[in-house]
VOPAGU-2260 file (C-alpha; in pm, 1 decimal, decimal comma):
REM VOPAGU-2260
SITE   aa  ch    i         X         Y         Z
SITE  UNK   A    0   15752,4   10542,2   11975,8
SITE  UNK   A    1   15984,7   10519,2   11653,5
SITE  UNK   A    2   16325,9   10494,4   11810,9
SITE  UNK   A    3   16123,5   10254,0   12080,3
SITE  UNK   A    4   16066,4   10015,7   11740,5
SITE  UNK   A    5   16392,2   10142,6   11595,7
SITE  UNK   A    6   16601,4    9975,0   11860,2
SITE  UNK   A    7   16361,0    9657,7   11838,7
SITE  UNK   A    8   16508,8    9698,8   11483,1
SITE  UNK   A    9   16164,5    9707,4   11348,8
SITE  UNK   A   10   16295,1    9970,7   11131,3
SITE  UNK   A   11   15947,0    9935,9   10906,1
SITE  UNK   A   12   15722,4    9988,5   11168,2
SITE  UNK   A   13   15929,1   10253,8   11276,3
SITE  UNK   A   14   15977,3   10496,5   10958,0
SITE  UNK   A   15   15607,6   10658,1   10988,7
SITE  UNK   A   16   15631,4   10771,4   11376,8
SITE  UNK   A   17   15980,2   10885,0   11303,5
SITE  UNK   A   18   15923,9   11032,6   10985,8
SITE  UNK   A   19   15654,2   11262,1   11161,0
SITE  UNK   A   20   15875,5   11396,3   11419,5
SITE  UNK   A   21   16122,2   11490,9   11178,4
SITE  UNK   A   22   15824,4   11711,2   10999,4
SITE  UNK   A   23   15713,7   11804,4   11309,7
SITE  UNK   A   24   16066,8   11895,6   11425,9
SITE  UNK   A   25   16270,6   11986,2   11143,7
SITE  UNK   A   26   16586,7   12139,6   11381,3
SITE  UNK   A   27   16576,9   11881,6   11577,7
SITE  UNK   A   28   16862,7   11664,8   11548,4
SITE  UNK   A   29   16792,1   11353,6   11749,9
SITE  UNK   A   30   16456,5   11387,5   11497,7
SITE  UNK   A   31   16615,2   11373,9   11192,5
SITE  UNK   A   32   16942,7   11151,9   11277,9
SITE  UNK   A   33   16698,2   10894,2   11382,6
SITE  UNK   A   34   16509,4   10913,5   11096,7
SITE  UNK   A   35   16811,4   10915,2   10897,3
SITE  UNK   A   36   16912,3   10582,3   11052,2
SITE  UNK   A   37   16588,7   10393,0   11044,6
SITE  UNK   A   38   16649,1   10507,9   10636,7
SITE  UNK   A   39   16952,7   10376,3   10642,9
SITE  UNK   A   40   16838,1   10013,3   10746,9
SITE  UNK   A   41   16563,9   10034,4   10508,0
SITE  UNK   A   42   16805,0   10077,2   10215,9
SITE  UNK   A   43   16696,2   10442,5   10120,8
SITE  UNK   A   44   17002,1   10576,4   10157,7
SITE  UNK   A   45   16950,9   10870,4    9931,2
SITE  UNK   A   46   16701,4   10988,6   10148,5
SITE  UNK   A   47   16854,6   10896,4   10429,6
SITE  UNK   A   48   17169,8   11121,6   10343,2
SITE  UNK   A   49   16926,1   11396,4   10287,2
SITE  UNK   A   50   16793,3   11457,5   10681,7
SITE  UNK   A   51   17175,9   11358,9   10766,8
SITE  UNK   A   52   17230,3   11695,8   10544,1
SITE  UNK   A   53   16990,8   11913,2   10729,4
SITE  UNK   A   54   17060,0   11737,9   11078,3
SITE  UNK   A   55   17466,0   11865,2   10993,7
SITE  UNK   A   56   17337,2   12201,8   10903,2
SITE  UNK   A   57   17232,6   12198,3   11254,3
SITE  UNK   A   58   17518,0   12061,1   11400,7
SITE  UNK   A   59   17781,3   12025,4   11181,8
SITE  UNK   A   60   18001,6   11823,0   11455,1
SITE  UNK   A   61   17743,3   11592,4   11575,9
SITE  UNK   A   62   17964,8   11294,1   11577,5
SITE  UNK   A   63   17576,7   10991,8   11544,6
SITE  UNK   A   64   17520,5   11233,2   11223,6
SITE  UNK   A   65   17883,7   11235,2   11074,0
SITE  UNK   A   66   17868,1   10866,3   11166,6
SITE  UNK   A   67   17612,8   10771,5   10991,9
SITE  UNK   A   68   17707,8   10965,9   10710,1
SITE  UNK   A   69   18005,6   10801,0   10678,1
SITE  UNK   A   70   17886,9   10457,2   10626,0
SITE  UNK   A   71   17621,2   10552,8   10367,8
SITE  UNK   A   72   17926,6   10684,6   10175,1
SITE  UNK   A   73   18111,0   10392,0   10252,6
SITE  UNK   A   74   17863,8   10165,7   10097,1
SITE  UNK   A   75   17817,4   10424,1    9854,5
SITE  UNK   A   76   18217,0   10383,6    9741,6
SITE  UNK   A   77   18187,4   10768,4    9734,7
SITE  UNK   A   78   18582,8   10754,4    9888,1
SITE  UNK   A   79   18591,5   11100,4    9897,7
SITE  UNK   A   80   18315,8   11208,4   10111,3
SITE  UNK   A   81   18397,5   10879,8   10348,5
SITE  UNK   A   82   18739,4   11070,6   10412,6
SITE  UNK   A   83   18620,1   11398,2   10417,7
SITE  UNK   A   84   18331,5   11272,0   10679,0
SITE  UNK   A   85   18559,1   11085,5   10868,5
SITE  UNK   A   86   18836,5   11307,5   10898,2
SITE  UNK   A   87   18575,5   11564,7   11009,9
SITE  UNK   A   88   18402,2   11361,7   11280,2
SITE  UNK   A   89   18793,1   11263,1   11413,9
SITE  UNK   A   90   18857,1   11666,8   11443,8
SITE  UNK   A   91   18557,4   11706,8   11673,2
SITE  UNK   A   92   18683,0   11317,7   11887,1
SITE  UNK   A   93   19039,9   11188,8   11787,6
SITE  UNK   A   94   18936,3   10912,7   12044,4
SITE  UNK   A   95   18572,7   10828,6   11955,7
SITE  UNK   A   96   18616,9   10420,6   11926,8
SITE  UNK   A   97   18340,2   10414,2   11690,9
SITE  UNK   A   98   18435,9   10658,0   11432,0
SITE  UNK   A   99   18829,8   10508,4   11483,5
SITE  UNK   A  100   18667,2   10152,2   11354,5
SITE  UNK   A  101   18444,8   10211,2   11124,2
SITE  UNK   A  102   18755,1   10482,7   10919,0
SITE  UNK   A  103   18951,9   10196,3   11028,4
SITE  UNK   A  104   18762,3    9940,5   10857,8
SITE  UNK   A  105   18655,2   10150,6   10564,0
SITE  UNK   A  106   19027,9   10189,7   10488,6
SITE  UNK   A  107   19153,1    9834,4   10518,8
SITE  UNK   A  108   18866,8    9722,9   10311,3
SITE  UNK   A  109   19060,9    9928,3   10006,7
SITE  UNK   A  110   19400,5    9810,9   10127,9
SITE  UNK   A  111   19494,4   10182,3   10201,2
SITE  UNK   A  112   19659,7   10321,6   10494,4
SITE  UNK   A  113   19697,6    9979,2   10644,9
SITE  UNK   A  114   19943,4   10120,6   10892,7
SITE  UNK   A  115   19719,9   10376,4   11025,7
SITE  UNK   A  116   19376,8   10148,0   11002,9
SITE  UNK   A  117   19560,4    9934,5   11239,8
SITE  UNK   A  118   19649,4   10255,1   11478,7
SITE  UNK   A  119   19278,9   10361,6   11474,7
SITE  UNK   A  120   19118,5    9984,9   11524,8
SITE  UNK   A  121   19398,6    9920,8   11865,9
SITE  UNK   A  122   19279,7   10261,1   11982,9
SITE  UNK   A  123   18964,2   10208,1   11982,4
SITE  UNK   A  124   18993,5    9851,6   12115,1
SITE  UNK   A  125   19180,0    9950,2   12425,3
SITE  UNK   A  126   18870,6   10154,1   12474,0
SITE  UNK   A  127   18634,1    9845,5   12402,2
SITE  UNK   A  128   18857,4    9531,9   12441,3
SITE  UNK   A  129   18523,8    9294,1   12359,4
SITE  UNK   A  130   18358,9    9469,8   12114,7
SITE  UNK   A  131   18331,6    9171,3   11822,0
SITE  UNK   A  132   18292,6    9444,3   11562,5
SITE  UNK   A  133   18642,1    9613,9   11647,0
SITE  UNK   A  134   18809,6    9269,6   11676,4
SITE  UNK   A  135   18676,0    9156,2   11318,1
SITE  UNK   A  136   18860,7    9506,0   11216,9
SITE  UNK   A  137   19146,4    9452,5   11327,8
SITE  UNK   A  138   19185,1    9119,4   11205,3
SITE  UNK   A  139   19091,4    9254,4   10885,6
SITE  UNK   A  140   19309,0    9477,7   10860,2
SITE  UNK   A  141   19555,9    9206,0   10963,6
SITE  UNK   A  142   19459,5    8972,7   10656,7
SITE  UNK   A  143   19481,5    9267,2   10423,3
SITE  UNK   A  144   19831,9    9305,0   10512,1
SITE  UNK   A  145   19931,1    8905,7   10485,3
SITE  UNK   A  146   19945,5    8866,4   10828,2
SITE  UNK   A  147   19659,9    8574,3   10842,0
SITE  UNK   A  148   19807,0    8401,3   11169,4
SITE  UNK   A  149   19732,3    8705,5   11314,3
SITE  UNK   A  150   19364,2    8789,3   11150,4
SITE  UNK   A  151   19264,4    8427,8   11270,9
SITE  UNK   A  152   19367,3    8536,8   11617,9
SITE  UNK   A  153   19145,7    8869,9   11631,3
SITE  UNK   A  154   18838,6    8753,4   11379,4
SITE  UNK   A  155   18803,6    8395,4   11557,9
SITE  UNK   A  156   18728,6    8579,2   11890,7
SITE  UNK   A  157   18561,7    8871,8   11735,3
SITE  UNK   A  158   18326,1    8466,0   11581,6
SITE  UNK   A  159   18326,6    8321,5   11926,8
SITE  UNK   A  160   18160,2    8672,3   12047,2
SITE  UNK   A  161   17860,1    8736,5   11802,3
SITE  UNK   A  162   17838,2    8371,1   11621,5
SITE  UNK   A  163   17530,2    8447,3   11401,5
SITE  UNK   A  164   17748,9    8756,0   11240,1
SITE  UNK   A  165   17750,3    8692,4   10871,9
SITE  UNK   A  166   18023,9    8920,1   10793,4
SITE  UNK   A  167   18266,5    8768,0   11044,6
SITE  UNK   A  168   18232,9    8427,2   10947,9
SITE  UNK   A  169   18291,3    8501,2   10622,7
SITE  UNK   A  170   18610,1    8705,5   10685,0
SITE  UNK   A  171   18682,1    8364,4   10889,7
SITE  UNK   A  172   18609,8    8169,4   10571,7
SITE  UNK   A  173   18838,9    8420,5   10393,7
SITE  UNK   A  174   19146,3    8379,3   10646,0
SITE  UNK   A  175   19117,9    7990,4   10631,7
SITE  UNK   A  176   19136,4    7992,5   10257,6
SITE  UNK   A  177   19443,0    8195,6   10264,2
SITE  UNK   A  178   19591,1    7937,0   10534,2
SITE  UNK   A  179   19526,8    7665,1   10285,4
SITE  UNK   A  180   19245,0    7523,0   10482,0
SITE  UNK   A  181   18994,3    7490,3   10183,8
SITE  UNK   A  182   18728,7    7293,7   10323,6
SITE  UNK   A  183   18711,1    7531,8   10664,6
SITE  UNK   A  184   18653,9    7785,4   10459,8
SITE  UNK   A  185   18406,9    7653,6   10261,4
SITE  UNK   A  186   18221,1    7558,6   10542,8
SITE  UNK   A  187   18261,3    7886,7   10662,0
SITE  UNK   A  188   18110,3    8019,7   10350,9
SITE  UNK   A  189   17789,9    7831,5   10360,0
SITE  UNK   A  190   17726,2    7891,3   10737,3
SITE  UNK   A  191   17756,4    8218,3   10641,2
SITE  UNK   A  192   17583,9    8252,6   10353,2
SITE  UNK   A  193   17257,7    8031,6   10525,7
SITE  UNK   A  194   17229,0    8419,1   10760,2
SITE  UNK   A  195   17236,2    8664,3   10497,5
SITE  UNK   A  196   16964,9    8670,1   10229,1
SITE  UNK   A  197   17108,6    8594,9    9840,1
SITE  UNK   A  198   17479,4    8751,6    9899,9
SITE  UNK   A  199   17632,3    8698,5    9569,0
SITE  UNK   A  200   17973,9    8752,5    9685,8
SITE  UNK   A  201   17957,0    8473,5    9906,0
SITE  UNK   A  202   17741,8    8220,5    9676,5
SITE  UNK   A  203   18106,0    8277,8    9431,0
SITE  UNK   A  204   18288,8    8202,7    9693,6
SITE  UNK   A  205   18129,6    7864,6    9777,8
SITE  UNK   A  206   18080,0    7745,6    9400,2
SITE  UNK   A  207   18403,9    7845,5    9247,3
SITE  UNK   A  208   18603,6    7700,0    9583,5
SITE  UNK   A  209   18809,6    8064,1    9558,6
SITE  UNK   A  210   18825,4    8406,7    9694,7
């Protein structure tokens, strides 16, 4: 019943059923990673990190746990566990697409590795050539190196394919503005910024006209 709400992403609804198989189940995996991920999209990350910790002590190499792990780091900025999670998780699947984007991402977001962020995100799009998450990576990655012809290519079509993404349109916002297409952008910015709830970042954006 709590992964049933869980994937209605009714995470709130969710968090009692799936807290109570986790008690009731405490080595079970599926249990606790679920529980760790309904959590996670509550914002208790804390405590969702601390049934990914016991779920890994049951399987170390479950690639959903490491996953998971590996964003709460992410938005953590704890850099070193992200790489020490993600390198893990690629030692059990060089080729899982979704660990390949998401170490992919987390990397071009710092401006490190660019080279091999780019590797991991084309790897893991030849495995998922439509997947709008993958293609906003690799056009990120793409603007973080300067190449913005090239991040309009991959983050416009990554747009076209999920167009209430907040994220993406805002990375589109971002590209524009380096293209010297000011008033795209800012249009960009507000679109995006009318989906997400009170994102600072963006609200700059849009008042000070700059990235």
């Amino acid at each position: 019943l709590g992964l049933s709400l869980a994937q209605e992403d009714n995470h709130k609804k969710a968090e009692p059923y799936l807290e109570k198989a986790a008690k009731i189940n405490p080595n079970d995996i599926f249990a606790l990673s679920a529980y760790a991920f309904t959590l996670n999209s509550l914002d208790k990350q804390d405590e969702a990190l601390s049934y990914l910790k016991k779920a890994a002590k049951v399987d170390p190499n479950d690639l959903q746990v490491l996953t998971i792990m590996g964003s709460i780091y992410d938005a953590q900025k704890d850099w070193d566990k992200v790489e020490e999670t993600y390198e893990r998780a690629l030692n059990v699947d060089s080729e899982n697409p979704l660990v390949l984007n998401n170490y992919a991402y987390s990397l071009a977001s710092r401006g490190k590795e660019l080279e091999r962020a780019l590797d991991m995100v084309t790897r893991a799009l030849e495995m998922d050539p439509e997947n709008p998450s993958y293609l906003d990576t690799k056009g990120w990655v793409y603007f973080k190196m300067g190449e913005y012809e090239e991040a309009k290519e991959y983050i416009e079509l990554a747009n076209e394919l999920d167009e209430g993404n907040a994220e993406i349109m805002e990375h589109l916002g971002d590209i524009y503005f380096k293209l010297d297409n000011k008033e795209k952008a800012i249009a960009l910015w507000k679109k995006a910024s009318s989906l997400v709830d009170d994102n600072q970042e963006i609200i700059n954006k849009i008042e000070k006209g700059l990235l």
